[in-house]
C-alpha positions as a printed Julia matrix, in Angstrom:
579×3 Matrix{Float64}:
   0.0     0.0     0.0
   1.36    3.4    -0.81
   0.63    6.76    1.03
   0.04   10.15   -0.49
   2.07   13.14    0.41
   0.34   16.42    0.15
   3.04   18.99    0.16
   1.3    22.4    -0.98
   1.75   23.32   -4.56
   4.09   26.77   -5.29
   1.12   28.15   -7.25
  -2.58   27.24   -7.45
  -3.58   25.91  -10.91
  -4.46   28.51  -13.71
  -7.25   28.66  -16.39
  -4.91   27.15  -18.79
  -4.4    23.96  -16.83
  -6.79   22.17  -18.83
  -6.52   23.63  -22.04
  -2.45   23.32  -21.4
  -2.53   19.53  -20.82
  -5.2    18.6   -23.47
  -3.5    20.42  -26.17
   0.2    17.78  -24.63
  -2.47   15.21  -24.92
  -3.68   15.77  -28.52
   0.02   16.16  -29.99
   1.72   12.78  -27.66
  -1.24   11.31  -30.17
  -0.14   12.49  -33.05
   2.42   10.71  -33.38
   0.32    7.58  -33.43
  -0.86    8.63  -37.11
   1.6    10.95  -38.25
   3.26    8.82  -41.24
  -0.5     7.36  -42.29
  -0.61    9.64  -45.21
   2.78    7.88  -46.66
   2.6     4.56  -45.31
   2.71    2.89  -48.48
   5.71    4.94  -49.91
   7.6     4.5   -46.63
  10.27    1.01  -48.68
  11.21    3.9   -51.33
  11.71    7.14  -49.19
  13.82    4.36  -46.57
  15.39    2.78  -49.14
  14.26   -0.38  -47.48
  12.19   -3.36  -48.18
   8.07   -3.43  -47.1
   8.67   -5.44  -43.84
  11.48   -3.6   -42.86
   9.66   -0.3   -43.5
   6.53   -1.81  -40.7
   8.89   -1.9   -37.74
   8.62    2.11  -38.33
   5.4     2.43  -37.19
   5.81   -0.87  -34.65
   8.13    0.6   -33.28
   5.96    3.77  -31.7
   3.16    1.57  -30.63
   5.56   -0.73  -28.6
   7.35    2.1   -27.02
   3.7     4.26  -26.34
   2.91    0.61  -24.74
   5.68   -0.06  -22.4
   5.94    3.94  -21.81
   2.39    4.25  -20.17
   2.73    2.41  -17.17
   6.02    2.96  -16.76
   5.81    6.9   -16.69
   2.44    6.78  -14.83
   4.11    5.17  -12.25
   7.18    7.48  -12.05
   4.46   10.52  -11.99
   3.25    9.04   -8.92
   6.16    9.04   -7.07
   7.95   12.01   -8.47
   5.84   14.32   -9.69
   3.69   14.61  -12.37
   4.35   17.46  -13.81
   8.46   16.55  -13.69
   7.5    13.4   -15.93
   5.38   14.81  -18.76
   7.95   17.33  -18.93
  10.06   14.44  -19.84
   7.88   13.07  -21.92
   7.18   15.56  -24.55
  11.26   16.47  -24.26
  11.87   12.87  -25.3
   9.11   13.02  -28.36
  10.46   16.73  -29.44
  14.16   15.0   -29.62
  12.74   11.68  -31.33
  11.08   13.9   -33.76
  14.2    15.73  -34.51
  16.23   12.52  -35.38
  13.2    11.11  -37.69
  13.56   14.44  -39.36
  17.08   14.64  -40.23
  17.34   11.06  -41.64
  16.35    8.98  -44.23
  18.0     5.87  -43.3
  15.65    2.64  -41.63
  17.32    2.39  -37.73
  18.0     6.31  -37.11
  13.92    6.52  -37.73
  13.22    3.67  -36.26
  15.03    5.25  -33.13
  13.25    8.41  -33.55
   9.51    7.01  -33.97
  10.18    4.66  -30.5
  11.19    8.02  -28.71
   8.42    9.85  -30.14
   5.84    6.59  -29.24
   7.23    6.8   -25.56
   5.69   10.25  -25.15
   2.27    8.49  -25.11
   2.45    8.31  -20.77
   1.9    11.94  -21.26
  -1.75   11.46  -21.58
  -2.55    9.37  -18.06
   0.0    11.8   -16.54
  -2.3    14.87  -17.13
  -5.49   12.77  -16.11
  -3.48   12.88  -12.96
  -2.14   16.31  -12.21
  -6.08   17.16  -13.24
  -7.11   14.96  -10.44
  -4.77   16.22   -8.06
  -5.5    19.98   -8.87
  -8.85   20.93  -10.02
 -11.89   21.44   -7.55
 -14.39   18.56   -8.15
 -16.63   20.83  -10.2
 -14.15   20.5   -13.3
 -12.95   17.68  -12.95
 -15.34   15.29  -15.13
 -14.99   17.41  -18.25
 -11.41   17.94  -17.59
 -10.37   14.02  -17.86
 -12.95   13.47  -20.37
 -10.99   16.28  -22.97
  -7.85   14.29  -21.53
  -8.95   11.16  -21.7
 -10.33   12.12  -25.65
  -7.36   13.83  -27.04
  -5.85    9.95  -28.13
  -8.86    9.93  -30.45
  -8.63   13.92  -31.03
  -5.13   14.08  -32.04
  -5.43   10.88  -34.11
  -8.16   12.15  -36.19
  -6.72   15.9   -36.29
  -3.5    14.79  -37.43
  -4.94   12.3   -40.74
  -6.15   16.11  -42.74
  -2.9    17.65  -41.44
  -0.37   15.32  -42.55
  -2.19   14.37  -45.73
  -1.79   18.13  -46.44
   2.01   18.81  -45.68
   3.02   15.14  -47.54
   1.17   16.54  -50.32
   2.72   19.52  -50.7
   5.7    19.51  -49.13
   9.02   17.1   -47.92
   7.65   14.63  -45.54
  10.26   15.34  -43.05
   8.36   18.87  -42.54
   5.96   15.87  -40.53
   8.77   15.74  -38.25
   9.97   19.18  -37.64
   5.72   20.5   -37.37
   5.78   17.68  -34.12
   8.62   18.79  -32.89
   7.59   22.04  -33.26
   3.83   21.47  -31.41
   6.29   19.49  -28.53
   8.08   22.23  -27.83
   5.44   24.61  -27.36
   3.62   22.38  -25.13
   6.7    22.25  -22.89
   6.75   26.08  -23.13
   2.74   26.26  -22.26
   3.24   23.18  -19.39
   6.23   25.31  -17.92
   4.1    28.2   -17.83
   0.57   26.81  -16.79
   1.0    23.59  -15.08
   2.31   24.04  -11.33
   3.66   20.71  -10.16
   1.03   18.13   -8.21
   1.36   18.06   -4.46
   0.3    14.61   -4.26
   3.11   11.98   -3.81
   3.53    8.28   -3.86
   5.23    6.22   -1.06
   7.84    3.43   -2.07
  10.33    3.0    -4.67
  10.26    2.41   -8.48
   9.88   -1.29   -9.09
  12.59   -1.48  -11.52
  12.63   -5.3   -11.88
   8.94   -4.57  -12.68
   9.4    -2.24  -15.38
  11.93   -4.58  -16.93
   9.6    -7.63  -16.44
   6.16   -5.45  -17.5
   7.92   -4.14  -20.74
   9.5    -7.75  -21.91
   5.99   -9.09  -21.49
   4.31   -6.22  -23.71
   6.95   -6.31  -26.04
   6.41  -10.23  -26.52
   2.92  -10.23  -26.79
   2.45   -7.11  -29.23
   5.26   -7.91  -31.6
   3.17  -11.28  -33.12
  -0.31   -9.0   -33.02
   1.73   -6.66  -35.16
   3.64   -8.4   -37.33
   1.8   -12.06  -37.67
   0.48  -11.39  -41.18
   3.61  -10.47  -42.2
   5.24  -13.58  -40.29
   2.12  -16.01  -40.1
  -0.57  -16.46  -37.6
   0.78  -20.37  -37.41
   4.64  -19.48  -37.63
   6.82  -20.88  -35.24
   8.12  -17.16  -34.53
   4.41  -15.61  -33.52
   3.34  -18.46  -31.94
   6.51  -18.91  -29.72
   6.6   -15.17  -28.87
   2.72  -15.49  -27.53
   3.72  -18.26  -25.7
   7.06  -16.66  -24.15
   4.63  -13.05  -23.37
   2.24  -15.55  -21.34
   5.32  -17.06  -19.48
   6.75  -13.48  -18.9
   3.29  -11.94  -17.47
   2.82  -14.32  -15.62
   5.95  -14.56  -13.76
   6.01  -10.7   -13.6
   2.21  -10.91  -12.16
   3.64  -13.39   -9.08
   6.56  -11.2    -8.55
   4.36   -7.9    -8.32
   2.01   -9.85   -5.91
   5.01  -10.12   -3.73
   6.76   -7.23   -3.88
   5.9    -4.2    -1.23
   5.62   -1.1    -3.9
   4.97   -3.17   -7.37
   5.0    -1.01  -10.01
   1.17   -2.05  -10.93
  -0.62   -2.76   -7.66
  -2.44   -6.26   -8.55
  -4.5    -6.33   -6.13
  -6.47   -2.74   -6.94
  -6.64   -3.91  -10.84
  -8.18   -7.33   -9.66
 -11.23   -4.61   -8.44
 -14.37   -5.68  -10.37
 -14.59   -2.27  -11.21
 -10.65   -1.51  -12.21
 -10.78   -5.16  -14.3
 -13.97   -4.9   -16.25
 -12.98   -0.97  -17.24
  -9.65   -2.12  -18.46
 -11.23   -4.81  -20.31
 -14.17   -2.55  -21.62
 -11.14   -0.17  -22.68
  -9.79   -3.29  -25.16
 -12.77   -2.99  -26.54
 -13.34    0.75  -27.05
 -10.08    0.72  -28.84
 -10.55   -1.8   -31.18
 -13.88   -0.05  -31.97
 -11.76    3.1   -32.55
  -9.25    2.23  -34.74
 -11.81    0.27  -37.27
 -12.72    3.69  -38.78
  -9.61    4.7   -39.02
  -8.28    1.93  -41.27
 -11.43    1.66  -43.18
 -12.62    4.92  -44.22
  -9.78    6.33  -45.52
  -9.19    3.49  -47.64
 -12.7     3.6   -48.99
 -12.58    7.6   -49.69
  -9.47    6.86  -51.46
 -10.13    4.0   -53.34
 -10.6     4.49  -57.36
 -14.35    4.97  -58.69
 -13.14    2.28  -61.46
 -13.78   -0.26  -58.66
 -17.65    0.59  -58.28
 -17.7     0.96  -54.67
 -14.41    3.48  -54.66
 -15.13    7.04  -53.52
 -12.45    8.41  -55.42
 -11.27   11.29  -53.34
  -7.51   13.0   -52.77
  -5.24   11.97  -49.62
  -6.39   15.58  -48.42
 -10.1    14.82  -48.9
 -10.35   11.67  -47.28
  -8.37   13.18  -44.11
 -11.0    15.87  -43.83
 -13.83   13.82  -44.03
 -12.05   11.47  -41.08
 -11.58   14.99  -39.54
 -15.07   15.12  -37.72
 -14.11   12.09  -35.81
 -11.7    13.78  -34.15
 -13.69   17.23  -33.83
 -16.56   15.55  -32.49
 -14.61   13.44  -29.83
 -13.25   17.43  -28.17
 -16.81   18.69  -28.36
 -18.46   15.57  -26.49
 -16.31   16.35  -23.55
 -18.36   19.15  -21.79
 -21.85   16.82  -22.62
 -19.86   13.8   -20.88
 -19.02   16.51  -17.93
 -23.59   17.26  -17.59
 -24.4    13.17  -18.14
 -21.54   12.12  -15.59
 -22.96   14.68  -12.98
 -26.47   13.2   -13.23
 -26.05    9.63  -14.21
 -23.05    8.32  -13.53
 -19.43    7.9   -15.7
 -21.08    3.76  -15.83
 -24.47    4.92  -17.87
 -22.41    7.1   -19.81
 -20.04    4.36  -20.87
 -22.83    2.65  -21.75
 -24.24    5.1   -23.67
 -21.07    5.69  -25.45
 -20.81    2.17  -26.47
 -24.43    1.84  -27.52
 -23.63    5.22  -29.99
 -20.63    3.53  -31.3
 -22.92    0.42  -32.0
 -25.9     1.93  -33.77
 -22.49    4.66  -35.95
 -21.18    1.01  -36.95
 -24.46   -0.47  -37.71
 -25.9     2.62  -39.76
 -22.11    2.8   -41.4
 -22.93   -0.18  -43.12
 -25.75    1.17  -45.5
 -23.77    4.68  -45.57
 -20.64    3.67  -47.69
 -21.9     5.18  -51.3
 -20.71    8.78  -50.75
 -18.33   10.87  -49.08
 -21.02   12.79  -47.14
 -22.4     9.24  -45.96
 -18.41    8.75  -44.07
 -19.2    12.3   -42.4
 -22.17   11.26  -40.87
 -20.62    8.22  -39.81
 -17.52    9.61  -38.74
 -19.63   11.99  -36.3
 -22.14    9.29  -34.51
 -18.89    7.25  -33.84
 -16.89   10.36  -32.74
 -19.91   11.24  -30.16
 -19.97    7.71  -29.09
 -16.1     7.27  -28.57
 -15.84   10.36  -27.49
 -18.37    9.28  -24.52
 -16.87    5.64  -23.87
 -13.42    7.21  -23.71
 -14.43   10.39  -21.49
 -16.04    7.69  -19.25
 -13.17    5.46  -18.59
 -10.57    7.83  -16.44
 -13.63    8.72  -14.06
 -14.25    4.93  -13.54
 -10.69    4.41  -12.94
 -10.24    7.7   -10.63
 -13.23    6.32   -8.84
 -11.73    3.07   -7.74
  -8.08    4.0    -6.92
  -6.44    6.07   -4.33
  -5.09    9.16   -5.29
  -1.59    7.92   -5.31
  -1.95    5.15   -7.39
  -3.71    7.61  -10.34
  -0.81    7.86  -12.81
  -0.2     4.49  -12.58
  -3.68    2.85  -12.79
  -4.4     5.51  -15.85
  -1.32    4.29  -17.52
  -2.44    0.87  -17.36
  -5.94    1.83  -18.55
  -4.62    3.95  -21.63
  -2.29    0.45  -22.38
  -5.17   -1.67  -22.44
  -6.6     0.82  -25.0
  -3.32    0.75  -26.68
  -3.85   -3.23  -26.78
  -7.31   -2.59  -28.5
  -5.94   -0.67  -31.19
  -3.19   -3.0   -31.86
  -5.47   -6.27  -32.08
  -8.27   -4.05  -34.44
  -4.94   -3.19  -36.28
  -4.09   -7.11  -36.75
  -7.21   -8.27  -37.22
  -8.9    -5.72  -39.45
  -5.29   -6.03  -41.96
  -5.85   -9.68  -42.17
  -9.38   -9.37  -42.97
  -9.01   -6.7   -45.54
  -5.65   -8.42  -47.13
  -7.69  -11.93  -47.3
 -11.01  -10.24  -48.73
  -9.13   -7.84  -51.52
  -9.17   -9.19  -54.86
  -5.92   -9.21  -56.96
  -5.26   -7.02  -60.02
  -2.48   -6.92  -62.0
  -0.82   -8.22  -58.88
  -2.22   -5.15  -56.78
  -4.48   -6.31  -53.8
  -7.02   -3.82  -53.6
  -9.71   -4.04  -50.81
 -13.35   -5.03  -50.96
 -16.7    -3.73  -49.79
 -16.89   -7.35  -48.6
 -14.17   -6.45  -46.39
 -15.17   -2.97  -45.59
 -18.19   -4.16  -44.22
 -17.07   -7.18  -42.61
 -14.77   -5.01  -40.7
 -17.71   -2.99  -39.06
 -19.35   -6.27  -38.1
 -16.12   -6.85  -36.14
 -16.28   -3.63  -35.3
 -20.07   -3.85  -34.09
 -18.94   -7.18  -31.59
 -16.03   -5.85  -30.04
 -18.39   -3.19  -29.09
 -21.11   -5.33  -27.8
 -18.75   -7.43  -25.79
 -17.76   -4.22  -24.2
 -21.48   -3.2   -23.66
 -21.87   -6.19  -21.13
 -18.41   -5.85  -19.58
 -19.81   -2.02  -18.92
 -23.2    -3.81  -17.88
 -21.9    -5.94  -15.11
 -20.05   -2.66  -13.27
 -20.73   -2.2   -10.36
 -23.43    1.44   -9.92
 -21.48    4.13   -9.07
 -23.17    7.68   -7.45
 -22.94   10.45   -9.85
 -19.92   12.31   -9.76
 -20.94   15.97   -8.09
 -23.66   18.36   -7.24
 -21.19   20.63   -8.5
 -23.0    23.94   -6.53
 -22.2    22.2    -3.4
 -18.49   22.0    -4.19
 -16.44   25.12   -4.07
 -12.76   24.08   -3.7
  -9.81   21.58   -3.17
 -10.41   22.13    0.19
 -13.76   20.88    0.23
 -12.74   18.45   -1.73
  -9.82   16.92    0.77
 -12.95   16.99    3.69
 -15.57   15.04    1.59
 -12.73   12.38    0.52
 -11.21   12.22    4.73
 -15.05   11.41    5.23
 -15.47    8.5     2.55
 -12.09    7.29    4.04
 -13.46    7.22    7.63
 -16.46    4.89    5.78
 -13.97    2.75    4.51
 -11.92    2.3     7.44
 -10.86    1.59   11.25
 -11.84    4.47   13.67
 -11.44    4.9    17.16
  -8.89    6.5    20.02
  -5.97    5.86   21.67
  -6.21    5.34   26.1
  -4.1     4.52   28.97
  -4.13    2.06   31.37
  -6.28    4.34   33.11
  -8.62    5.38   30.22
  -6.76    9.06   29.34
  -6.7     9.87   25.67
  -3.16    9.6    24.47
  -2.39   12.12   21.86
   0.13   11.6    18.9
   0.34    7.33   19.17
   1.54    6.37   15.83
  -0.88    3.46   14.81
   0.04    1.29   11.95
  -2.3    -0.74    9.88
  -0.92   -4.49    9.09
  -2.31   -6.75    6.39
  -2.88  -10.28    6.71
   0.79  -10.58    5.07
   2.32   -8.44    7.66
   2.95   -6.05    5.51
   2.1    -2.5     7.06
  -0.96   -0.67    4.67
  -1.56    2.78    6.64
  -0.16    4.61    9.2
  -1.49    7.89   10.83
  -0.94    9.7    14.59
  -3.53   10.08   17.34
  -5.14   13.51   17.73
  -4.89   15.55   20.48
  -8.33   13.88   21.86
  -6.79   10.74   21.1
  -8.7     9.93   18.49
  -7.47    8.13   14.8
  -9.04    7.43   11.57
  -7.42    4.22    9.29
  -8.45    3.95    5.66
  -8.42    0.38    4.58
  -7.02   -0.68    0.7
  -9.64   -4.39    0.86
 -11.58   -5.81    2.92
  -9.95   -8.59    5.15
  -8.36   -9.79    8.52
  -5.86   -6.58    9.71
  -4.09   -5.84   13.0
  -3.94   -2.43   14.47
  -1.06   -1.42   16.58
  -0.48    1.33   18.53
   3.17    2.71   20.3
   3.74    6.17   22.25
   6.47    7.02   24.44
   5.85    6.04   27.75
   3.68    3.13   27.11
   4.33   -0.32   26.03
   3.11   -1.25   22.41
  -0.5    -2.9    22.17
  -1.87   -4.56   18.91
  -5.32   -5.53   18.55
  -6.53   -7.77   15.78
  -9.99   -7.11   13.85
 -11.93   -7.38   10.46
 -13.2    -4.75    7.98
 -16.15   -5.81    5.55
 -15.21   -3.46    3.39
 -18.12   -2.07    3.44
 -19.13    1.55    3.58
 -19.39    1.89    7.31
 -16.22    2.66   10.23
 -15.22   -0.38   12.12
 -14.9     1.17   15.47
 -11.39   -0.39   17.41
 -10.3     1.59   20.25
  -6.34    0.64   21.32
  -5.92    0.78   25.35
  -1.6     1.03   25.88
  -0.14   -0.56   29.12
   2.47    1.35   31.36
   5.86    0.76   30.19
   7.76   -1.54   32.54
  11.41   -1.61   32.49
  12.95   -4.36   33.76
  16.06   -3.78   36.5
């Protein structure tokens, strides 16, 4: 169990805190589909052949997945702020190298340190939580929490634009470019988060976490170029479920694991992160397909026929419409819950898949589908950081976020896999050019459509969660720090400190032990000598009290883990020293 520190900020948040760290948000995810636009000319300008050219793109989603974790984790325990400082410095220097090379490994290089920037986006979910009153809170992590999808669809008109018109490395220098001025903006807006994780950085963690993701993404991404039934994919997914599982038992034992187990086993922590595979997959479906379909010749009779420029704008209101749904998340949330609005989300995305379908004949007809999926993503993913925030304590938010924006990561690298294979088995061959089908176009949404139902009844089977605010009741942090000390006193052991003789005995320190002996809170007797204990789980725990001048008692006793104070008061004998 870690403890938050709470030393007070040098300057209370500004205006531009949110703006500040959506805007870091939205360009960490551009990188994702920066070098879409010239994907297929990537073995000429490289010099390189096709399969070579893939690990350029692998190479940021394998970093962006081993960085999120990692980085949230690091946030917690060193500041927030500090880290997605680091973050966007490493992208703005990865974006540099990519920039002033043409040769295969330099850009590879430069496209893993731009990928790694991608822990910027559960780090500001973080310093929002940490810093904004409660009243902006749900539509500030819902912009956050959007600005993967926002800066993905953004970026497609964008970079179509500039590789149309100009050298693609001007791709490069225009991110390094938007990195540095977020640093500028975050130096200038974002005062560093007070709140502070106890422990140490789990290194052998890190190194276990990242071999595992490593092994397990490498065959998604690359087994239709190596085959599904290859000894190489196959052997790597067998060697990723060795490695996470060994790195599972080893975090269960360690005292500060660099993903606390235990909290993601929470029905409500496991069944978001698996609704969040989901949501992902959903996402990147109309990302692949549309573009393809705008592009596509007429001469096929089902092409659209449109420029590289054309197709990115009508992609564009994906994007657009994912920013604007965050303030609507912020009014459902308030009144229903961030669980109804997930599940509202996800029944959008269903019935912009469903209708997509039948709207495939014109380029108007991807608009409208591009917006009822952008409201509907834009809703799932708004939802997901206020489930999370929900079930975590506040010094395990970076890292539980980080793990939540992986298993979205995951999503978008199995639709990737999947929806390739489907297209590249479904296109018919001319001239020795595989061109996709509306078969495939369509089969794709039905995939599409039962990813997203499977994540309906993962959302379904939440548990109900109060809505988030009555916002006028809510007027600052402060207020904020009293309501959350009164849900911990709920959740916890309460009572007070006495003599032998029944006095209250002020500043005891009483530690909380877990059924492993491991200690899980620690806190000091008031003057009255009353204490408060918030407890991680429900369970067997023993509470121990020591002051000077007494001898140390223990007392042993069982939370529910319910709602409701167990009350334990701790009575110290005289200390006796012995001649």
């Amino acid at each position: 169990m870690t403890h938050t520190t709470a030393d007070q900020p040098t300057r209370r948040p500004s205006g531009a805190l949110v703006p500040v760290l959506a805007f870091a948000g939205i360009v960490v995810a551009v990188m994702q589909t920066l070098l879409v636009p010239v994907i297929k000319d990537l073995p000429q300008l490289l010099s390189t052949a096709p399969s070579n050219a893939t690990w350029v793109l692998t190479s940021t989603l394998l970093a962006g997945a081993v960085a999120t974790p990692i980085m949230g984790r690091l946030g917690d325990l060193y500041g927030k702020r500090r880290m997605l400082l680091a973050s966007l410095a490493v992208m703005v220097i990865g974006a540099l190298i990519s920039g002033f090379t043409d040769a295969l490994l330099p850009m590879i290089v430069g496209r893993a340190l731009q990928g790694f920037a991608m822990g910027a986006i559960p780090l500001g979910i973080g310093l929002m939580r940490d810093m904004l009153p409660r009243e902006r809170l749900g539509s500030a992590m819902a912009l956050m929490s959007s600005s993967i999808g926002v800066g993905g669809g953004l970026a497609l008109p964008a970079a179509a634009l500039v590789a149309e018109h100009a050298d693609w490395h001007a791709l490069f220098f225009g991110a390094a470019g938007l990195g540095a001025l977020s640093i500028v903006l975050t130096l200038l807006a974002v005062p560093e988060s007070p709140a502070r994780a106890g422990g140490s950085f789990d290194l052998p963690g890190a190194i276990g976490l990242s071999a595992g993701l490593v092994l397990l993404l490498l065959p998604i991404t690359k087994g239709s170029d190596w085959g599904w039934s290859s000894g190489t994919t196959l052997g790597l997914f067998a060697a990723s479920v060795v490695v996470l599982v060994l790195w599972g038992l080893y975090e269960l034992r360690v005292a500060a694991p660099l993903v606390d187990l235990r909290t993601t086993a929470r029905r409500e922590v496991l069944l978001t992160n698996l609704a969040s595979i989901m949501v992902g997959v959903s996402f990147y479906v109309v990302s692949l397909v549309l573009p393809q379909l705008l592009q596509l010749p007429a001469a096929t009779g089902y092409g659209l026929g449109q420029s590289m420029v054309v197709a990115g704008l009508c992609a564009a209101p994906l994007g657009l419409t994912m920013m604007f749904t965050a303030p609507v998340y912020a009014r459902l949330s308030a009144r229903f819950g961030p669980k109804v609005t997930l599940i509202m989300g996800l029944l959008i995305i269903a019935i912009g898949y469903g209708g997509g379908l039948g709207l495939m004949d014109a380029p108007w007809q991807t608009i409208i589908t591009s917006v009822i999926l952008g409201a509907g993503i834009g809703l799932a993913y708004s939802s997901l950081p206020a489930l999370i925030v929900g079930a975590v304590p506040a010094s395990e938010t970076g890292a539980a976020n980080g793990l939540n924006t992986l298993m979205r990561s995951i999503g978008t690298s199995v639709s990737s896999a999947v929806i390739g294979m489907v297209l590249a088995n479904t296109a018919q061959h001319v001239n020795g050019l595989a061109i996709p089908t509306m078969h495939g176009f369509r089969l794709s949404f039905l995939i599409a459509t039962g990813a997203v139902t499977v994540g309906l009844l993962l959302a379904l089977f939440l548990p109900g969660q109060r809505p988030s605010a009555k916002p006028q009741l809510r007027a600052s942090s402060e207020e904020d720090a009293n309501l959350e000390r009164a849900e911990e006193i709920l959740r916890g052991f309460r009572g007070r400190v006495l003599d032998a003789e029944g006095t209250p005995v002020a500043r005891a320190k009483v530690t909380l032990i877990d059924r492993r002996g491991r200690q899980a809170g620690a806190t000091l007797s008031a003057e009255d000598g009353s204490y408060v204990l918030a407890v991680p789980a429900r369970g067997p725990y023993v509470v121990a009290a020591r002051a000077v001048g007494h001898a140390p008692h223990a007392s042993s006793a069982t939370h529910p883990g319910e709602e409701r104070p167990v009350d334990l008061d701790l009575s110290l004998p005289a200390e006796t020293v012995s001649a």
